[in-house]
N, C-alpha and C positions, 0 to 999 in steps of 0.2 A: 768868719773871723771877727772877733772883739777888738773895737778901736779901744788903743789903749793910749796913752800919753802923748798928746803933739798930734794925735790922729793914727798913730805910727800902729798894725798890731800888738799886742803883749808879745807876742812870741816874737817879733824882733825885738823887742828889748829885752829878754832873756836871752836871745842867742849875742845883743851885745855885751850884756853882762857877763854870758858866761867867756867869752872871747877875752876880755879883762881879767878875769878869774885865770884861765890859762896862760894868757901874757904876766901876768902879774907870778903865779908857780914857775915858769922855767927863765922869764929873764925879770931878776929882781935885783934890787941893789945891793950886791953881796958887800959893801965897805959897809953898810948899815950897823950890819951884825958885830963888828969887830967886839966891843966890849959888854956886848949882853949874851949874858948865860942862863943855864936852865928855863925858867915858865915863861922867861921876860924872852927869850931867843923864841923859844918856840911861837907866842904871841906874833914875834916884830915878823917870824920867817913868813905866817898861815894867817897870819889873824886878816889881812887885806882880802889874801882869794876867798876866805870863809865869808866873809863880809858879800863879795860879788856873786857868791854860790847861793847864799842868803836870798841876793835880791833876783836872783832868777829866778829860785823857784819861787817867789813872790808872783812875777810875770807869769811864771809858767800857770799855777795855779789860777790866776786872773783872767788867762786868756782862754781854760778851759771850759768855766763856769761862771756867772756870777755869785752861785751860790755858796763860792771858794772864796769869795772876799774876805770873811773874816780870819779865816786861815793865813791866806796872803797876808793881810795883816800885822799877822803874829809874826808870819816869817821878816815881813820887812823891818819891825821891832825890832826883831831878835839881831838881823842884820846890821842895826843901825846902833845898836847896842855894842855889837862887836867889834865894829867898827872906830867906837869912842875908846873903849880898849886897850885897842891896836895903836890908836892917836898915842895915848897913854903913855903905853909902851914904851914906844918910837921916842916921845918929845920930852915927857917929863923925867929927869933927871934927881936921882937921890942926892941930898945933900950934906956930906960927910961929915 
């Protein structure tokens, strides 16, 4: 096994991640949602689990090979990305 971060294998921090990714889909803050609609709702509902699905298969990838690192990479980007988004989403508010 590949030490990955803290010492810890990768493949436990993808099975934490993805643990959050599921906590995060079935118990999420349903009051959040009340006045966002369409791509901003779908964002605020998924954009978090996408984001922790992202960094797992970052780990996962990491912990297979080294030679997946630059992959992992891309996914953790892309993760980290969508994740600023989702922040977006959620905080920034239009101004009438």
């Amino acid at each position: 096994m590949i030490p990955g971060f803290l010492n810890l294998p990768w493949f436990a921090w993808a099975g934490l991640a993805l643990l959050v990714a599921i906590l995060y889909s079935f118990f999420w803050p349903k009051k959040a949602l009340t006045a966002k609609t369409g791509l901003r709702h779908f964002i605020v509902r998924w954009g978090h689990a996408l984001a922790w699905i992202l960094l797992a298969a970052n780990f996962l990838l990491r912990g297979l090979s080294p030679s997946l690192n630059r992959a992992a990479d891309a996914l953790a980007l892309a993760g980290g990305a969508v994740y600023l988004v989702f922040l977006a989403a959620t905080f920034v508010t239009k101004k009438a």
